[in-house]
C-alpha positions as CSV (number, residue, x, y, z in Angstrom):
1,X,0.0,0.0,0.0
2,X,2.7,1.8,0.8
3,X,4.3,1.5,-2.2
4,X,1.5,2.2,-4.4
5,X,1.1,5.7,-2.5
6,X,4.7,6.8,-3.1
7,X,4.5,5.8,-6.9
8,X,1.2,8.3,-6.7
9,X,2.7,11.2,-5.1
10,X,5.5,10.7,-7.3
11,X,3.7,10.5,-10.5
12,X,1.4,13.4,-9.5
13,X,4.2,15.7,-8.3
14,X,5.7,14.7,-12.0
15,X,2.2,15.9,-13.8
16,X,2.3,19.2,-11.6
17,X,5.8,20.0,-12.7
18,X,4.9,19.2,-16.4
19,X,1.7,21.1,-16.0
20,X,4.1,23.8,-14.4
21,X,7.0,23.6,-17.2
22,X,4.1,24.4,-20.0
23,X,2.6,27.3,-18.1
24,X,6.2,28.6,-18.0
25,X,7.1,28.1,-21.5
26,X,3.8,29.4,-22.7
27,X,4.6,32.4,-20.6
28,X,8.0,32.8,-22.3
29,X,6.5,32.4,-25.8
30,X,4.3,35.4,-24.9
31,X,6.9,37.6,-23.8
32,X,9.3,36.4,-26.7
33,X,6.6,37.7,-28.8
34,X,6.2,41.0,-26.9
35,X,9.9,41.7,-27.5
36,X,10.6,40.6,-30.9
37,X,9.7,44.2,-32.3
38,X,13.1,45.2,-30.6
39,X,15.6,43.5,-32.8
40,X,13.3,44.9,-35.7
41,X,15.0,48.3,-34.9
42,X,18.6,47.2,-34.5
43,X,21.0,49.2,-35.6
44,X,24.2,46.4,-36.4
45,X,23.1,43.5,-38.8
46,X,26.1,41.7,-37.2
47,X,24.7,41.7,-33.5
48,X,21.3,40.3,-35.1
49,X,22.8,37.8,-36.9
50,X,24.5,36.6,-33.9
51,X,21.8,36.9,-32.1
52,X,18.9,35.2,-34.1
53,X,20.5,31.7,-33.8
54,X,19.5,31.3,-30.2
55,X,16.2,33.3,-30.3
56,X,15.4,30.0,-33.3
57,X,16.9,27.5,-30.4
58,X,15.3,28.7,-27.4
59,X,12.0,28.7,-29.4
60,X,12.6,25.3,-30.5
61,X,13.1,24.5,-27.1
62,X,10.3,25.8,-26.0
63,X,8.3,24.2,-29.5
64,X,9.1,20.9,-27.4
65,X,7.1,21.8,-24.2
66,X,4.2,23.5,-26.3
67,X,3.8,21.6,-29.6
68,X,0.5,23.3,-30.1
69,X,1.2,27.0,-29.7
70,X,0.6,28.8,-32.8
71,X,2.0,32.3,-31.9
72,X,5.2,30.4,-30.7
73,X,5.2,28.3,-34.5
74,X,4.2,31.2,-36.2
75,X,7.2,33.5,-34.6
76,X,10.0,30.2,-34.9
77,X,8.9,29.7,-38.7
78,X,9.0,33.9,-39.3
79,X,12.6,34.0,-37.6
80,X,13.4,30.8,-39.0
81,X,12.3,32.5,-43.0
82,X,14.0,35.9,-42.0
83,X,17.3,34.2,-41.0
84,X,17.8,32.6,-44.2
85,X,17.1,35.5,-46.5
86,X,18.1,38.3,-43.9
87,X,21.7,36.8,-43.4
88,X,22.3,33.5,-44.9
89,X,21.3,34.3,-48.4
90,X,23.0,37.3,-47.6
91,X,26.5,35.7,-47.1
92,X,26.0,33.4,-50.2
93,X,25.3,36.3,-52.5
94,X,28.7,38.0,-51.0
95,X,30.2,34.5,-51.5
96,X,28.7,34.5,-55.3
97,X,30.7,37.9,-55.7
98,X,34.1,36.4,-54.4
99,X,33.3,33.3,-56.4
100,X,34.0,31.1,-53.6
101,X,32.7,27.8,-54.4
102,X,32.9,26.5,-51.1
103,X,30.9,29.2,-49.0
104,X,28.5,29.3,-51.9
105,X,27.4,25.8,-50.8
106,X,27.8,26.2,-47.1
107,X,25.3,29.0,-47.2
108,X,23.4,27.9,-49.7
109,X,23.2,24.4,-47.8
110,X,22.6,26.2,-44.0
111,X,19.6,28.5,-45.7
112,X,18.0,25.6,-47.5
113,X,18.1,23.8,-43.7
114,X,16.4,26.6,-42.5
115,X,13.8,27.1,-45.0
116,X,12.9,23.4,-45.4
117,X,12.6,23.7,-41.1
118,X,10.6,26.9,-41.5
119,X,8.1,25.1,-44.2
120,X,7.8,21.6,-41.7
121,X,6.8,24.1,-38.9
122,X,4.2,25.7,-41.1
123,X,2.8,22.4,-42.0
124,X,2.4,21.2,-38.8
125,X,1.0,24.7,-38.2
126,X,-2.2,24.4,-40.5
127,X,-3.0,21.0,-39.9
128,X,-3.2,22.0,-36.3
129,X,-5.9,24.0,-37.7
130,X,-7.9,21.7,-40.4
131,X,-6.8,18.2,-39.6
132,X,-9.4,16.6,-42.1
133,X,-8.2,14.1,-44.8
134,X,-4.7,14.2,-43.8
135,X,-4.9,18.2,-43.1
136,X,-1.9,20.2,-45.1
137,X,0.2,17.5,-46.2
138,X,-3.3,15.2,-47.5
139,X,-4.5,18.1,-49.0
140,X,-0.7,18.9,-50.6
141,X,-0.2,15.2,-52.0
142,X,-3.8,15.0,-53.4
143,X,-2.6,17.9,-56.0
144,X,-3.1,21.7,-56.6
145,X,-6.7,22.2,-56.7
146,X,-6.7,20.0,-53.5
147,X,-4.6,22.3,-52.1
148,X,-6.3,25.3,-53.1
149,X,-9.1,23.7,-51.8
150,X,-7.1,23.2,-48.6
151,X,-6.2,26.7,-48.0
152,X,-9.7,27.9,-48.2
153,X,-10.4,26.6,-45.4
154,X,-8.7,29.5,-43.1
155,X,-10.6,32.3,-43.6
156,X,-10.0,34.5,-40.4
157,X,-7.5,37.0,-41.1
158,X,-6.1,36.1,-38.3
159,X,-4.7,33.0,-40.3
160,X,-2.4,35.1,-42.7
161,X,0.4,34.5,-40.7
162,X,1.0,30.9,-40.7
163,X,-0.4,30.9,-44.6
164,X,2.4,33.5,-45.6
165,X,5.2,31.8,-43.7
166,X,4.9,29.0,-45.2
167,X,4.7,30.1,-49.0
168,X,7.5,32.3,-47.7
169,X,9.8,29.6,-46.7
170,X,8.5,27.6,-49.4
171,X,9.4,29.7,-51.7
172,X,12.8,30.4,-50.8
173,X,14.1,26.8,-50.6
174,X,12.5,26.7,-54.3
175,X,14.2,29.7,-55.4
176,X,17.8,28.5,-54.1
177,X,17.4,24.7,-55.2
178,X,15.9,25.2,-58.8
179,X,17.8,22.9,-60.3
180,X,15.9,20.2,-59.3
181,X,12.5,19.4,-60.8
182,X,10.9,18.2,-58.1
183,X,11.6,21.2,-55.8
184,X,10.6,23.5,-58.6
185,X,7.7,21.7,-59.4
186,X,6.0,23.0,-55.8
187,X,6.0,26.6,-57.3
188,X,1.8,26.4,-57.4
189,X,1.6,25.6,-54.2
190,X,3.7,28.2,-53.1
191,X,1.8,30.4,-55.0
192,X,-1.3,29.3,-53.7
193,X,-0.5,30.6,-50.2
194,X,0.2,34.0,-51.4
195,X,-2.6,34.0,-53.2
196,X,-4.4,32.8,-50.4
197,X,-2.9,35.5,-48.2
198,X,-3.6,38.4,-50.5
199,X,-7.5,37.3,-50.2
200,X,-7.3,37.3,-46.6
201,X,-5.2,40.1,-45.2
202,X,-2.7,42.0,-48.1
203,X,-1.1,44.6,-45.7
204,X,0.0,41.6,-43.9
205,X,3.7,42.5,-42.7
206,X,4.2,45.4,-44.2
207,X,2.5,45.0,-47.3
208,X,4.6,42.0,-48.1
209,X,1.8,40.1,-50.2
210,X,2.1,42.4,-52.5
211,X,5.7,41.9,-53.2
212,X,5.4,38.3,-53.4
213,X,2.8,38.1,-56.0
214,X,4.8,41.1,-57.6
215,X,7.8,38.6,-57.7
216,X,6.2,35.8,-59.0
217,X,4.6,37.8,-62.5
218,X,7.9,39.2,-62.8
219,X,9.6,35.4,-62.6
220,X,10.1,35.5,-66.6
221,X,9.0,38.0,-69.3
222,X,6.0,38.7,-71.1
223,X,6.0,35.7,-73.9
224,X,7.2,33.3,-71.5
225,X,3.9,33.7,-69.0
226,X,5.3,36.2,-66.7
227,X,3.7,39.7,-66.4
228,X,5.2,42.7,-66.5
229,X,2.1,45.0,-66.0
230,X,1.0,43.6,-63.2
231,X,4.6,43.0,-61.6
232,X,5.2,46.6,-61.5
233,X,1.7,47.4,-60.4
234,X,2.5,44.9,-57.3
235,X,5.6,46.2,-56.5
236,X,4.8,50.2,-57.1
237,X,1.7,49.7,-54.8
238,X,3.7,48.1,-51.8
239,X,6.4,50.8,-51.9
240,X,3.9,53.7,-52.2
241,X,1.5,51.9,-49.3
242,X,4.7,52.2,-47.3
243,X,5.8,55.4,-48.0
244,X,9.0,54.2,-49.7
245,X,10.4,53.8,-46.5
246,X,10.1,49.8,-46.4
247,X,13.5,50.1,-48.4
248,X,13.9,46.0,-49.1
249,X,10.6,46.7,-51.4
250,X,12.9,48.8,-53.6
251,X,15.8,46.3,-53.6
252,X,13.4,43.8,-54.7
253,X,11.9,45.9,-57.4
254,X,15.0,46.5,-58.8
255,X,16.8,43.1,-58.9
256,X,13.6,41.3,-59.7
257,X,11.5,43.4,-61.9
258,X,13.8,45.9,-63.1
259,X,16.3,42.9,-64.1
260,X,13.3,40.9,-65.7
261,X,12.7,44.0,-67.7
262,X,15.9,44.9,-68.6
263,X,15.6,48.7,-67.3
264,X,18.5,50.1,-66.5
265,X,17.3,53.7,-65.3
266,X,15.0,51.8,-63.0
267,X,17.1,49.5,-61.7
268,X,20.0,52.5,-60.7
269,X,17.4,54.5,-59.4
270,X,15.9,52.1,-56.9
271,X,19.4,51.0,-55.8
272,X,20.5,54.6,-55.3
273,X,17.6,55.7,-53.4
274,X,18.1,53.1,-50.9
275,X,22.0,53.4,-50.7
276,X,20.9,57.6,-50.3
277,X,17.9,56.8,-47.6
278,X,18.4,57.8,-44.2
279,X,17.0,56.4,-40.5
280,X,13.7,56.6,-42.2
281,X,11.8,53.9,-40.4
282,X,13.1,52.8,-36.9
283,X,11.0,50.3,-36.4
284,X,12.3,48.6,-39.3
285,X,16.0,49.6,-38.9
286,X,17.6,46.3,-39.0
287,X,15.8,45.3,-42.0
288,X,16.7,48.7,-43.9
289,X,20.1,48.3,-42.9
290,X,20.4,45.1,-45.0
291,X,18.9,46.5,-47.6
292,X,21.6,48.8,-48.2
293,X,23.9,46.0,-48.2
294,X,22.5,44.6,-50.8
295,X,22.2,47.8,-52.6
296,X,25.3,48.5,-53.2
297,X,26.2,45.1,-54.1
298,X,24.2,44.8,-57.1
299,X,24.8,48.5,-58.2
300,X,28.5,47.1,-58.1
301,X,26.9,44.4,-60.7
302,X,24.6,46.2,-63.0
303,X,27.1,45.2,-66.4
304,X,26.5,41.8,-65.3
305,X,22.6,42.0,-64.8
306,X,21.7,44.6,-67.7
307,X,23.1,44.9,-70.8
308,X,24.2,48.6,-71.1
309,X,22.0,50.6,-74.4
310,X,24.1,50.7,-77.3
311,X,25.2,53.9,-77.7
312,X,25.7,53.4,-81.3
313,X,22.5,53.8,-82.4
314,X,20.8,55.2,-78.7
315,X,19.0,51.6,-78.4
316,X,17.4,51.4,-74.9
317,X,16.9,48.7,-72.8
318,X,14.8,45.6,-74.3
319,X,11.0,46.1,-73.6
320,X,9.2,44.3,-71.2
321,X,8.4,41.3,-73.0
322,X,11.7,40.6,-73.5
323,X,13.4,37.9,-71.5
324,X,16.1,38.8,-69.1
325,X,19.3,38.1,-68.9
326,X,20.0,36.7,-65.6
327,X,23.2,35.2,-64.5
328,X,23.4,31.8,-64.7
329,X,23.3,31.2,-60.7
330,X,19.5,32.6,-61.3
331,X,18.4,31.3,-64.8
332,X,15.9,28.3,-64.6
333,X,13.5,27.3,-67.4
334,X,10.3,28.5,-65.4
335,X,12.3,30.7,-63.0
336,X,10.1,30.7,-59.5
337,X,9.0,33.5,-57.5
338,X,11.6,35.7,-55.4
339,X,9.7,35.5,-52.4
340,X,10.0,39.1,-50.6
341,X,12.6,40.1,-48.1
342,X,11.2,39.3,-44.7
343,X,12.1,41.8,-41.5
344,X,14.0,39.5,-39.2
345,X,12.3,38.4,-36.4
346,X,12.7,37.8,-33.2
């Protein structure tokens, strides 16, 4: 009797200290998402890159505890997306420049890890939500319209979130691993969130919806089922809806569209106002800060994005249903969607 008392207590004390250890890391997650506007407005991309790494542990420490907290999922797969474009993708691009082989893979390889994480997250996420038939992944193997199907489903805006971060992370691992068929094959899908976000909330994060369906009509030119029109019209609305001051919208503009389109006025003129922009939204300083970055790197490679008019006979830049000429490291039969620069979370 005695016995069978003592195993009791002990296996009661152990439910109150599991019961305890969720309360705790639920309270964490809350106050992890209460604070991860402050290393939106860092100053030093370096301190944030540091840093991010263990804000991605800690949450997937805490993921352990609380497997079905959405904010916490929604927040790991945001950083987890923002990391690898924010400062992995970063460091590969810089890599590309120095034509190091070597760290071209190992960054290519750590930001494909992180995407492919932030997309299993996501998964999990929605079929938290809509379980039925398999929930995400059911709905993902029975096809496209399945899926579209799928996504319908979430219609509180309130569901935007884990919709765009995983087309977001989705996306990325398809824009870095192109080469194979069967990664870029998922494009739709990828889409389909976007899409799916646009419907339900498109000044989601900044107006990012905007930017990714701007991206994906600008994947290839006019005659090859790309859009033109309507990429500029994406990408001019989410710049003007923030002021301008959202200055990775401008990097994107010109390194996507203006590259697509072969415009070189455009494409210097976006760069430079970036490079030129001052403090001119704190609250996304870290963010703007790495947009410069990458603003002066590809002004340093405009002759190898656009061709230069001839000045010959004063030929300008070929019109917009012409296709681009993208560097080899970025051409792909169907070219997917650059999903838009994400500000880094947590």
């Amino acid at each position: 009797m005695r016995r069978f008392q003592t195993g009791f207590l002990l296996a009661a004390v152990a439910i109150g200290q599991l019961g305890c250890a969720k309360m705790i890391a639920g309270s964490t997650a809350r106050v992890m998402n209460q604070a991860s506007p402050a290393i939106q407005a860092f100053a030093d991309p370096a301190l944030a890159e540091a840093s991010l790494p263990y804000s991605i542990t800690q949450m997937e420490g805490l993921l352990l505890i609380i497997p079905h907290n959405q904010m916490l999922r929604a927040n790991l797969a945001r950083a987890l997306g923002s990391f690898g474009f924010g400062f992995l993708e970063d460091r590969m691009e810089e890599a590309e420049v120095a034509d190091d082989e070597a760290r071209i893979e190992y960054y290519r390889n750590r930001a494909t890890i992180s995407y492919l994480r932030g997309k299993e997250i996501s998964f999990e996420s929605l079929t938290l939500e809509e379980d039925g038939d398999g929930g995400a992944r059911g709905a993902y193997h029975r096809g496209i319209d399945a899926w579209r199907s799928y996504l319908q489903q979430f219609d509180d805006q309130e569901h935007a979130g884990m919709v765009f971060w995983l087309g977001y992370n989705w996306a990325r691992h398809i824009s870095l691993n192109k080469e194979d068929p069967d990664v870029l094959a998922d494009l739709p899908f990828a889409i389909a969130c976007f899409e799916r976000v646009f419907q339900l909330d498109p000044t989601f994060n900044n107006y990012a919806p905007y930017v990714a369906m701007g991206s994906y009509h600008a994947r290839t030119s006019a005659s090859l089922g790309g859009d033109p029109v309507r990429a500029r019209e994406m990408f001019e609305t989410a710049i003007a809806r923030t002021n301008g001051n959202f200055l990775t919208y401008k990097v994107m503009m010109a390194r996507v569209f203006a590259v697509m389109v072969q415009d070189r006025a455009l494409y210097t003129r976006m760069l430079q106002e970036v490079i030129d922009a001052g403090d001119v939204m704190p609250e996304q300083r870290l963010a703007n800060q790495i947009a410069k970055r990458r603003a002066r790197r590809y002004l340093a490679q405009i002759d190898d994005l656009i061709a230069p008019a001839d000045p010959a006979d004063g030929a300008a830049a070929p019109a917009a249903d012409a296709p681009a000429e993208i560097p080899a490291a970025d051409a792909a039969a169907t070219p997917p969607v650059e999903a838009p620069a994400a500000p880094s979370a947590n």
